[in-house]
N, C-alpha and C positions, 0 to 999 in steps of 0.2 A: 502456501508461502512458508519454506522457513522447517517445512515441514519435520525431517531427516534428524536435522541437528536439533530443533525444538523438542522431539519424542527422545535421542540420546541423555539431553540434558537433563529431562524430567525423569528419566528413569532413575540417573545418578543423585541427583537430587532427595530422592524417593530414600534412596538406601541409606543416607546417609541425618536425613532430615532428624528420624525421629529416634537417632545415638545420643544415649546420655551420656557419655566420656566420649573423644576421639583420641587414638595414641597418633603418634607420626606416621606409621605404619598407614593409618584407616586414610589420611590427607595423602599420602604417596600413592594410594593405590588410587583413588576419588582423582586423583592431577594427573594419572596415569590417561587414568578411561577419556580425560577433558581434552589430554594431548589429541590420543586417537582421535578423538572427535573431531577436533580441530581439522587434523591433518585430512581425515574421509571428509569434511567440508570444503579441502580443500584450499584452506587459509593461510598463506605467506610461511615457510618454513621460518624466518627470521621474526617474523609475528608471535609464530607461536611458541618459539623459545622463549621468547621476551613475556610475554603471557603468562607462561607458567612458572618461570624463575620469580616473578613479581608473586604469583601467587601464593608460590611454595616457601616465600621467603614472611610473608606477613600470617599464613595462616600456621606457620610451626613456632608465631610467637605465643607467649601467655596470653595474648587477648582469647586465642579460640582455645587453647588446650586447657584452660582450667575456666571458661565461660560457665554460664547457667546454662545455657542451650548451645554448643560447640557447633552444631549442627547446621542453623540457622545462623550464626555467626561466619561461619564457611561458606555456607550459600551467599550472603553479602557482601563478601570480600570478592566472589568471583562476580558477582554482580557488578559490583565496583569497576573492578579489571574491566570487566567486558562493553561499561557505559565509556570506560578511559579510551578502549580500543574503538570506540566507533565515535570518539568522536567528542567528548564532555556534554557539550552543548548546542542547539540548534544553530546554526549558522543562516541567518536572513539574505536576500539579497540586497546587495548595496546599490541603492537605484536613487536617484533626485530626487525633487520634488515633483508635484504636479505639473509645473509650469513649465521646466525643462526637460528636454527629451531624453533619456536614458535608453544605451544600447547594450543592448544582448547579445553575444556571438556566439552561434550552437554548431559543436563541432563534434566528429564523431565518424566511424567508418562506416561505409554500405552496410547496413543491415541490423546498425545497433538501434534504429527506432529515432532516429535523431528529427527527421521531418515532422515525423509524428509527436516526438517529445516540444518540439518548438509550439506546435500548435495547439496539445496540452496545454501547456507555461502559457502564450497566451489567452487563450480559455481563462485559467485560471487568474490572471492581473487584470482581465476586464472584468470579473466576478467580483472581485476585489474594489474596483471603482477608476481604476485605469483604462486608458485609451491606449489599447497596441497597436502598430501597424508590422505586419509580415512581410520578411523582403525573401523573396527568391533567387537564392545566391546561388545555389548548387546549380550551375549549367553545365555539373559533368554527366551526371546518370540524367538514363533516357525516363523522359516525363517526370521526373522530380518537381516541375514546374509546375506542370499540372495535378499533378497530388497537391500541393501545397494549395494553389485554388482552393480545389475540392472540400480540403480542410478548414479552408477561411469561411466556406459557405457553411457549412456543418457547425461551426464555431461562431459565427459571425462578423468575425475579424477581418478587418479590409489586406488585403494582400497585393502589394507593389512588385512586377516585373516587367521588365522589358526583353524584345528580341533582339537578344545582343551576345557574344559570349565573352564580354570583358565584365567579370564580376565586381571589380572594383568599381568601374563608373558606375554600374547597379546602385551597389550599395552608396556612393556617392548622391547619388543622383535621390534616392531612396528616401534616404538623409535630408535633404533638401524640402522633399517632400510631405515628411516629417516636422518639420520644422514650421513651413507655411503655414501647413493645415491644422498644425495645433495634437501630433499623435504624439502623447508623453511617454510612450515605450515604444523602441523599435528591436524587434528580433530578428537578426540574420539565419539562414537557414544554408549554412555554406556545404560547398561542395565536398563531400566522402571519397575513398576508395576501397579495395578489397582488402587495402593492408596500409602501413602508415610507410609512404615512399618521399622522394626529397619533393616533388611535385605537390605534391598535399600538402608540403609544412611551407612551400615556398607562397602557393596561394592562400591559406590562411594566415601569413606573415604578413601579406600585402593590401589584405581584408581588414586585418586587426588595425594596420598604419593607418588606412584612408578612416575606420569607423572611429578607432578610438574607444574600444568600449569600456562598460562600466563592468559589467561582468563577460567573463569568459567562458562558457559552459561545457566541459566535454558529457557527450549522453555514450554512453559504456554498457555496453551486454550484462546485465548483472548475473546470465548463466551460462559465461561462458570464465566466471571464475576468476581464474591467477592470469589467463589471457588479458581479460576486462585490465587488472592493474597494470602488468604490460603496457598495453598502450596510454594510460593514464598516465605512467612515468615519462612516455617518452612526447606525448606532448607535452608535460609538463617543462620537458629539460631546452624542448626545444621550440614551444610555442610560447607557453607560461599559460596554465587555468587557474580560477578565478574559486570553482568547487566542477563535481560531480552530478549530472543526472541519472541514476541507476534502475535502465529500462527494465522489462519485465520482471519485477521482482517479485511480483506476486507467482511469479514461475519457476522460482527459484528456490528449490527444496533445501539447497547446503549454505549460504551466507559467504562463502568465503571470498568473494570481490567483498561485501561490506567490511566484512572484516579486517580486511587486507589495507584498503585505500589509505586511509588517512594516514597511519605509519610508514606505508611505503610512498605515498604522496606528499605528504603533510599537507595535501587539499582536503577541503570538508564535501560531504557528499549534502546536497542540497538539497533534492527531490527523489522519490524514487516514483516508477512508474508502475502501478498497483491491479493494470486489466486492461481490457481492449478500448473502453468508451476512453470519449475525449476528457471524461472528468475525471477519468481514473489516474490522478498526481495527486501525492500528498509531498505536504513537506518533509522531512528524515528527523527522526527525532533520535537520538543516541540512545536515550535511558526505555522510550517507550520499542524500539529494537530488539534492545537488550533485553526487554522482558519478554518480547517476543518467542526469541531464539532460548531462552531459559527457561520458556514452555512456563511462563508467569500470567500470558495474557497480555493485555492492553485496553483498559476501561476506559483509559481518557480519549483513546482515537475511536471507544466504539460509541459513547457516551456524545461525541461532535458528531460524529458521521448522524447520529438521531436526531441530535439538535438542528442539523441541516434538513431533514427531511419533515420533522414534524413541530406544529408548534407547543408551547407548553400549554394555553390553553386548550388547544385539541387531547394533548396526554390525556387533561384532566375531566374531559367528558367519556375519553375511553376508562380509565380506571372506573370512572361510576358504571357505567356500562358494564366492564368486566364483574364489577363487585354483586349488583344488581340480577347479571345472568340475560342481558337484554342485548349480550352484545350479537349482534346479525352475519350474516354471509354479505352482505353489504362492507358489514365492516372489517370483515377479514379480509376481500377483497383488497379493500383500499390500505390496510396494513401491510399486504402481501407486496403491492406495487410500489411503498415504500420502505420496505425493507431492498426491494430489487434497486431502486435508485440507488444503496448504501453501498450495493457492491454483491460480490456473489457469497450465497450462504457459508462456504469454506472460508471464505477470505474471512467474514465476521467469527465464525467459527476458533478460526488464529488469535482472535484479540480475548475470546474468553480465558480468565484464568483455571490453569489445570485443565485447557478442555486435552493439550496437548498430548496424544500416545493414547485417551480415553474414547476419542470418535472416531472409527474408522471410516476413512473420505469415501470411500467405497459403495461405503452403506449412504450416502448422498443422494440421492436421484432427484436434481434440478429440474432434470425433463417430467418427474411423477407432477413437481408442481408448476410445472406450464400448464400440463395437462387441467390440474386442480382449476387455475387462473380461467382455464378454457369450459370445464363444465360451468362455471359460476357466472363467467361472462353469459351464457349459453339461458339462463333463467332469465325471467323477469322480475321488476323491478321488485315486486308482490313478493315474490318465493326465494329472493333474497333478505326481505324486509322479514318474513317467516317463511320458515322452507318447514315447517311444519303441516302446510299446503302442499306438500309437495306427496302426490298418491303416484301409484305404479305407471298412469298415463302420461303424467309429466314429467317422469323420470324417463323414458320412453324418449319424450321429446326431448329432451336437455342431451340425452348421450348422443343423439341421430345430431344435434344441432354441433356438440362440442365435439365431434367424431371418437367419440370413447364408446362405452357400452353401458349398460345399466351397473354392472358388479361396480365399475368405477366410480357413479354417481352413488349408489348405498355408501359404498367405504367412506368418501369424502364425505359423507349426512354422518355415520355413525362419529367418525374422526372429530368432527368439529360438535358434538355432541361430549363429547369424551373431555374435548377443550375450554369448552365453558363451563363444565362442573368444576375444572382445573382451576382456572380462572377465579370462577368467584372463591373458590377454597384461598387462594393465595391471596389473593386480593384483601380480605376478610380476616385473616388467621397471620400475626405477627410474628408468630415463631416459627410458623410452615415458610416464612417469607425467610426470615433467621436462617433455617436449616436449609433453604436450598442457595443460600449464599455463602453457609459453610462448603457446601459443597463443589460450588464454583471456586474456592478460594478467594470465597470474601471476605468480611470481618464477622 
């Protein structure tokens, strides 16, 4: 995620961070490299002017050229810029109460994930403590209907269609249905095409009349760039949205739709779509973006994403554990499975600070630890609880069981051997915890 322009930025960052004077000179060539940046992102030529004329204008004042740290005062002001450009603030969506029904209109071309993104967004309002109901509006593409089922089941979410091809009575009808049976959020999942023509603005025009809704969602390619605003603008002028859903962004190596939207829309991007599972929506945060793409990290999205998967009491029997040296293959296991819940190791990877430009994705191998996942599965309950039991005939059996080889199961015993001396070392020692948080770009 982010990847491209997060390693640019860090590097620029890098050279200029740790200058004790800046002349004008050092900020023109630093706004230079930022432009380039920009523009190989990809980001609105009229963005990116505006971008750097604001930059160039507050950092050749006396605040940074005679600062104690000029350097650091420069990085903040583009920080600044760059939370302005995406956006200041979270934008919630504006939904009623409990009692009344609130509708969602999700609009969007073939192929930008719009189906998928609806079913997301419900997902996530019923996790929250809402009742969705899914309506099945798109009766242009073939089986769009039946995707959206599929998705209600996988999801849970009851999903309303009828066989009909007047999408309005649907959604009419939908509504209704809605209303009796007490669903306080209804999401439309209207009809796309290849391209935005008078036919698509006419029937989302006639969709919006009959619904009424509370929000307007356009779901946008977020890698398909200056395209993605494109179309954002021109529903905009001629639909009217509400905010942004910005699909695969977790696949999206240059930012420059994020970048771009909000000044060339003046809509707020709402959610972006973060990977393949149905949970992967988060909300859009500007400033934690910002850190993002400025290769700063992101503690507070990696610090929830934890708090979703584990509880504080459980932390705090693993920390004793880890301190102790008692912690098992048992429990690395069940660590492993929820880190996997949080998302894939790159993506957490993005939110460390400074990991940016420092870990090659490369050097990755998600499939080494399926494998890992699969030896361990592969043991009994005994040789996870101590795999110090573990002699050359049962390593035998563990490789034939998990389809790996023996070399694989040593590596993984030595590995996790290596990881609990680590472990209790950290765990134990305040300033080893100190130093590998400088390191991270902690405090």
């Amino acid at each position: 995620m982010l990847d491209k322009i997060s390693t640019t930025f860090s590097d620029i960052f890098r050279q200029i961070s740790g200058t004790a004077s800046i002349s004008e000179k050092n900020i023109d060539d630093a706004v230079e490299q930022i432009k380039l940046a920009l523009l190989e992102a990809d980001v609105n030529l009229r963005v990116v002017r505006r971008f750097v004329n604001r930059t160039i204008s507050e950092a050749k004042g006396e605040k940074v050229l005679k600062a104690v740290n000029p350097g650091q005062q420069f990085i903040k002001i583009v920080h600044d810029r760059m939370v302005q450009l995406l956006g200041d603030e979270r934008q919630e969506l504006e939904l009623k109460g409990p009692d009344v029904p609130s509708v969602i209109l999700m609009m969007g071309l073939q192929g930008s994930g719009k189906t998928t993104s609806s079913a997301k967004l419900a997902l996530k309002l019923k996790n929250e403590g809402r009742r969705p109901l899914l309506v099945a509006a798109d009766l242009v593409r073939p089986a769009a209907v039946k995707q959206l089922h599929v998705l209600g089941e996988q999801t849970g979410v009851d999903v309303y269609s009828e066989d009909i091809k007047d999408p309005v009575k649907v959604v009419k009808n939908a509504l209704k249905k809605a209303k009796k049976e007490q669903y306080n959020t209804v999401i439309l999942d209207t009809a796309g095409r290849m391209h935005v023509d008078a036919d698509l603005m006419a029937e989302i025009k006639a969709v919006a009349a009959a619904a009424k809704p509370d929000e307007t969602l356009l779901v946008a390619d977020s890698m398909t760039g200056q395209h993605a605003v494109d179309i954002a603008k021109e529903f905009e002028e001629t639909v009217g949205i509400s905010g942004v859903i910005l699909s695969k962004f977790d696949s999206d190596a240059r930012g420059g739709a994020a970048l771009s939207l909000k000044t060339i829309t003046g809509k707020p991007i709402k959610f972006i779509g973060t990977g393949e599972k149905l949970e992967d929506i988060e909300p859009f945060y500007p400033e934690r973006i910002a850190n993002r793409i400025l290769g700063m990290g992101d503690v507070v999205s990696l610090v929830e994403k934890a708090q979703e998967t584990i509880e504080e009491e459980d932390a705090k029997k693993l920390e004793e554990k880890m301190a102790k040296a008692t912690f098992t293959l048992e429990d690395y296991l069940e660590q492993f499975q929820r880190v996997k819940k949080m998302g894939s190791i790159k993506s957490l990877i993005d939110m460390v600070p400074g990991a940016a430009g420092q870990i090659n994705e490369d050097d990755i191998d998600e499939k080494e630890m399926t494998r890992e996942e699969a030896i361990i599965l592969s043991m009994t309950i005994q040789e996870r609880r101590n795999h110090r039991i573990i002699g050359p005939s049962r390593r035998k059996r563990i490789a034939k069981g998990s389809g790996t080889n023996v070399y694989e199961v040593n590596r993984l015993l030595k590995k996790f051997d290596k990881m609990r001396l680590m472990m209790k070392k950290v765990t134990k020692n305040k300033k080893y915890q100190a130093k590998l948080m400088n390191q991270f770009g902690g405090a």
